[in-house]
C-alpha positions in Angstrom: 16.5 10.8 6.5 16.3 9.1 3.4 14.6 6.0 2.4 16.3 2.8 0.8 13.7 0.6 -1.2 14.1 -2.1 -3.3 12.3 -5.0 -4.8 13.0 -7.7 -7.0 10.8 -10.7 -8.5 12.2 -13.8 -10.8 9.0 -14.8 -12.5 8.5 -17.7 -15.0 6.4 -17.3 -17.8 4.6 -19.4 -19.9 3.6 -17.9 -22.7 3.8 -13.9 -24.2 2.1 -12.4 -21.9 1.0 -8.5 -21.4 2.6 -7.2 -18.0 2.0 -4.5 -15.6 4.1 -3.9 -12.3 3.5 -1.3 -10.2 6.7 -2.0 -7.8 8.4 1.7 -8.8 7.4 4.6 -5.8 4.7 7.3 -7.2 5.6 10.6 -9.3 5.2 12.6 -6.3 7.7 11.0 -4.1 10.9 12.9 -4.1 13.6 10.5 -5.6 17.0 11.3 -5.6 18.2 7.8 -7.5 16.0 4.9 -9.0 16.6 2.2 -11.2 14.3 -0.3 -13.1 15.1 -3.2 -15.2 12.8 -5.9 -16.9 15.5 -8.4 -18.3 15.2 -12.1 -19.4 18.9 -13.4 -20.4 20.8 -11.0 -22.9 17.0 -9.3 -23.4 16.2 -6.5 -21.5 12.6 -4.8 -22.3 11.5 -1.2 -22.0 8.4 -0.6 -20.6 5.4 2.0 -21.3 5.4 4.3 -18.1 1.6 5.0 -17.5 1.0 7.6 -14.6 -2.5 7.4 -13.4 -4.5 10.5 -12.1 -2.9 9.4 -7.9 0.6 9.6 -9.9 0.8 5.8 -9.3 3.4 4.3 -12.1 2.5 1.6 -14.4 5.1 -0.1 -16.0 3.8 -2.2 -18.7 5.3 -4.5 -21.6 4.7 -7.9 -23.5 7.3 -10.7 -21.9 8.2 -13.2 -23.7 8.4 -17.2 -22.4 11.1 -17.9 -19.6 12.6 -16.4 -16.9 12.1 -12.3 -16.4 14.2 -11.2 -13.6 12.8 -7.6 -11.9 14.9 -5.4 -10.1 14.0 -2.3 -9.1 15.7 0.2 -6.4 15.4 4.0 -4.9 16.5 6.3 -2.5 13.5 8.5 -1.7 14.4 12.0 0.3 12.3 12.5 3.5 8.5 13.6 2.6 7.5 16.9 4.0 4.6 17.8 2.4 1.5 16.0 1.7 -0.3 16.6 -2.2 -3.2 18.5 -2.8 -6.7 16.7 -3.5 -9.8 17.3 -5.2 -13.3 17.4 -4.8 -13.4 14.1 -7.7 -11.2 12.1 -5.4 -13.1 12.4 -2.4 -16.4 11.6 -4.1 -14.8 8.6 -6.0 -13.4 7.1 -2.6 -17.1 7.2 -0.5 -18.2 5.0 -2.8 -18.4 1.0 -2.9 -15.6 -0.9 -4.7 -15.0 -4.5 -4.7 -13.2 -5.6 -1.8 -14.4 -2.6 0.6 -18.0 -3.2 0.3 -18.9 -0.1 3.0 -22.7 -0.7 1.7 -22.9 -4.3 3.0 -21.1 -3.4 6.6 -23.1 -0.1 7.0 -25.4 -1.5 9.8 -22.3 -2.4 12.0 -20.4 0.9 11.5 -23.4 3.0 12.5 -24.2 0.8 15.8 -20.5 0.6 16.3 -19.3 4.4 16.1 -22.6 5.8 16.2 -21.9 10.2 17.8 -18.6 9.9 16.6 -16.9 12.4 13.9 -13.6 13.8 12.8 -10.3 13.2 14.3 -12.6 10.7 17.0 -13.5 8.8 14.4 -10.6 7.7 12.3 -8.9 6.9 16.3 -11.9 4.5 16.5 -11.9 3.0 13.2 -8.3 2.1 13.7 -8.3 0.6 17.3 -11.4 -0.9 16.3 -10.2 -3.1 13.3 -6.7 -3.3 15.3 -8.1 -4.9 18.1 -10.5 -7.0 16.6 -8.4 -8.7 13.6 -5.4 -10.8 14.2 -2.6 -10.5 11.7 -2.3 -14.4 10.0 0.1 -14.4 7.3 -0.5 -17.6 5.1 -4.4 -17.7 5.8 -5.3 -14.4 4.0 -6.8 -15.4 0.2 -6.4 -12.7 -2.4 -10.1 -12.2 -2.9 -11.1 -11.6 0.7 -12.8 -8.7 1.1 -13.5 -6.2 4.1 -16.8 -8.2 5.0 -15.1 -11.9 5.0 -12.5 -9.8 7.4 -15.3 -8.1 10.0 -16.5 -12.3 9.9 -13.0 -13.8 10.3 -11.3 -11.7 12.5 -8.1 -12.6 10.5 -6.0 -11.2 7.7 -2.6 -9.5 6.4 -2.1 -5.8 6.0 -4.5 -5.6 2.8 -7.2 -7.0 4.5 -6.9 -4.5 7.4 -7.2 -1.4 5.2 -9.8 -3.0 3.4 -12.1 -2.8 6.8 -10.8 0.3 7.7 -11.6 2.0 4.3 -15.3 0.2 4.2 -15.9 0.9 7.8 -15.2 4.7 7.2 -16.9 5.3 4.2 -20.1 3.5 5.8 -19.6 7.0 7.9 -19.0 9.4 5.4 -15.6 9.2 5.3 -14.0 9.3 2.2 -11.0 6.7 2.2 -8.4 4.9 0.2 -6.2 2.4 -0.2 -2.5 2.7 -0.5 0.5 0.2 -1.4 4.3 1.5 0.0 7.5 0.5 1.0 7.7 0.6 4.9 11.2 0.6 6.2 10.8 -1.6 9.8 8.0 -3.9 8.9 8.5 -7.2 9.9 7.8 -9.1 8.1 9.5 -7.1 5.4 6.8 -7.1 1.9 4.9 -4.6 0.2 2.7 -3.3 2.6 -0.7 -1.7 2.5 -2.6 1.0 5.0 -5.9 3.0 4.5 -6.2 6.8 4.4 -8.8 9.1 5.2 -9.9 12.4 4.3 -10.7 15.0 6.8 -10.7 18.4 6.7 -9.1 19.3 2.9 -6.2 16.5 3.6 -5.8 12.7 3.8 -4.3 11.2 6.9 -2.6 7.7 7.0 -4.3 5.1 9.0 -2.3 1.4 9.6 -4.5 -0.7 11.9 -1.7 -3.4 11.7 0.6 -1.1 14.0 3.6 -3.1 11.8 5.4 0.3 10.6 6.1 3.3 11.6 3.7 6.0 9.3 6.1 8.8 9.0 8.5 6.4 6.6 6.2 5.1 4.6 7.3 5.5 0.8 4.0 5.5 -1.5 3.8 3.2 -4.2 0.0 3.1 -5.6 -3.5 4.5 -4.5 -6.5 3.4 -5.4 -10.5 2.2 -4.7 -8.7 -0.7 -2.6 -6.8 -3.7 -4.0 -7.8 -4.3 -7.2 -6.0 -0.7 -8.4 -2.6 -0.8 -6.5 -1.3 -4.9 -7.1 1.9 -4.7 -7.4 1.6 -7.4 -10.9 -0.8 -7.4 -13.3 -1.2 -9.9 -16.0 -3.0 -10.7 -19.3 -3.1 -13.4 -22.0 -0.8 -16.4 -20.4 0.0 -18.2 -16.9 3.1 -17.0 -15.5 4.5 -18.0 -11.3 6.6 -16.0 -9.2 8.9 -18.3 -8.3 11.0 -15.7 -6.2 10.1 -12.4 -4.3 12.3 -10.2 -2.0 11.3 -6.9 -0.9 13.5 -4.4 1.2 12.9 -0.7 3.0 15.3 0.5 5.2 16.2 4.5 6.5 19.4 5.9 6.1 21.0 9.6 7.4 23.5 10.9 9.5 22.8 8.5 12.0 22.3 5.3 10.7 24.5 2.8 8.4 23.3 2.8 5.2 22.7 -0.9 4.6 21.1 -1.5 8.3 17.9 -0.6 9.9 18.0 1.9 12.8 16.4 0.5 16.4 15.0 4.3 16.8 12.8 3.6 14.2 10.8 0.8 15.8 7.3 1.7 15.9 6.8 1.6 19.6 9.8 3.9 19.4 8.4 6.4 17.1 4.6 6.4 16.5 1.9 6.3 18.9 -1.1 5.7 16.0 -3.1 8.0 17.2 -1.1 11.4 15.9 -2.4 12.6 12.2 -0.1 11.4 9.9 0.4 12.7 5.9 1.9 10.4 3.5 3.1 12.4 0.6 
């Protein structure tokens, strides 16, 4: 079954401004088409490709004042096999980073899972933040962090793997945050899960229950949000004046240019299965 993802952003910008998208899937997805273009009239730019140690893609050029019009698309085969890790990784992601302060909601995680480990654990974690945050597009502000979550109750899918990724490194648990495609979410965007890392391998959590896991196309990894938004920008004001993001699957069984109804995720994942995300 193959994935279908595209994205494309009109932006207005003010002034020269340095640029960094990170809309294209990562270097380990396996992409049998892709194409990117920056383009602003008859001008079309070339980015510098920078491939962090993940294999998340930055694309990253000076634009010029006006319009830029972003397009990007690719069909991704199905992902079989997850990537190794290393020992680096899962020391960088116990620690604290900026919106998953796992230091300042340590006291809750230990009262609240306290004799629970392993598989048990990440289950918990995820019904947990599932059942205690509602899913409020519009209300969610881009500097929230796990703990104004855990107070509020509220949030979009970046906000949800924010708590989920503080919560489990409060117990050990080394975890990340991840920004894919994810063919069936509704609303359709970029979206954003946690995963955790248990026993040499790092398993998908989405507390949201919005997608289904196994189609999930990975885009960026990082601490938590600040390392995997999708634009970047330096030196000027720019506004997104227009953003439409697609994910679909398409095989021997579905239409190429429509979702397929099997796919649902109360069709297809149960969220409580281990799930790898190559």
């Amino acid at each position: 079954m193959h994935r279908i993802v595209t994205a494309e952003l009109d932006l207005e910008l003010g002034a020269s401004i340095d640029l960094i998208f990170q809309i294209a899937v990562a270097q380990h997805a396996p992409v049998l088409s892709e194409n990117l273009t920056f383009s602003q009239g008859d001008r079309v730019y070339t980015p510098i490709e920078i491939i962090d140690q993940t294999g998340s893609r930055l694309h990253r050029f000076c634009g010029e004042p006006g319009v830029l019009e972003v397009r990007y698309d690719a069909v991704v085969d199905e992902q079989l096999t997850a990537r190794a890790t290393s020992d680096l990784e899962a020391i960088t992601y116990l620690r604290p980073s900026r919106y998953a302060q796992s230091d300042e909601v340590f006291s809750q995680a230990r009262r609240q899972f306290r004799g629970i480990g392993g598989e048990d654990l990440l289950l918990a974690v995820s019904e947990f933040v599932s059942e205690t945050v509602t899913y409020t597009p519009g209300l969610s502000l881009g500097t929230d962090s796990a703990v104004t979550t855990l107070m509020t109750g509220q949030g979009v899918c970046r906000d949800y793997a924010h708590l989920v990724i503080a919560l489990l490194r409060a117990m050990d648990v080394p975890a990340r945050y991840t920004a894919c495609y994810a063919p069936g979410l509704d609303p359709m965007d970029f979206h954003a899960v946690a995963e955790a890392y248990l026993d040499g391998a790092w398993y998908v959590i989405d507390a949201t229950r919005l997608a289904d896991r196994r189609s999930l196309v990975r885009i960026a990894t990082g601490r938590d949000a600040a390392d995997c938004a999708f634009l970047s920008y330096h030196g000027g004001n720019l506004s997104l004046d227009r953003m439409r993001v697609d994910a679909r699957l398409a095989g021997p069984d579905t239409d190429a240019g429509a979702s397929n109804p099997d796919t649902a995720p109360e069709a297809s994942d149960d969220f409580t299965s281990l799930v790898h995300l190559a």
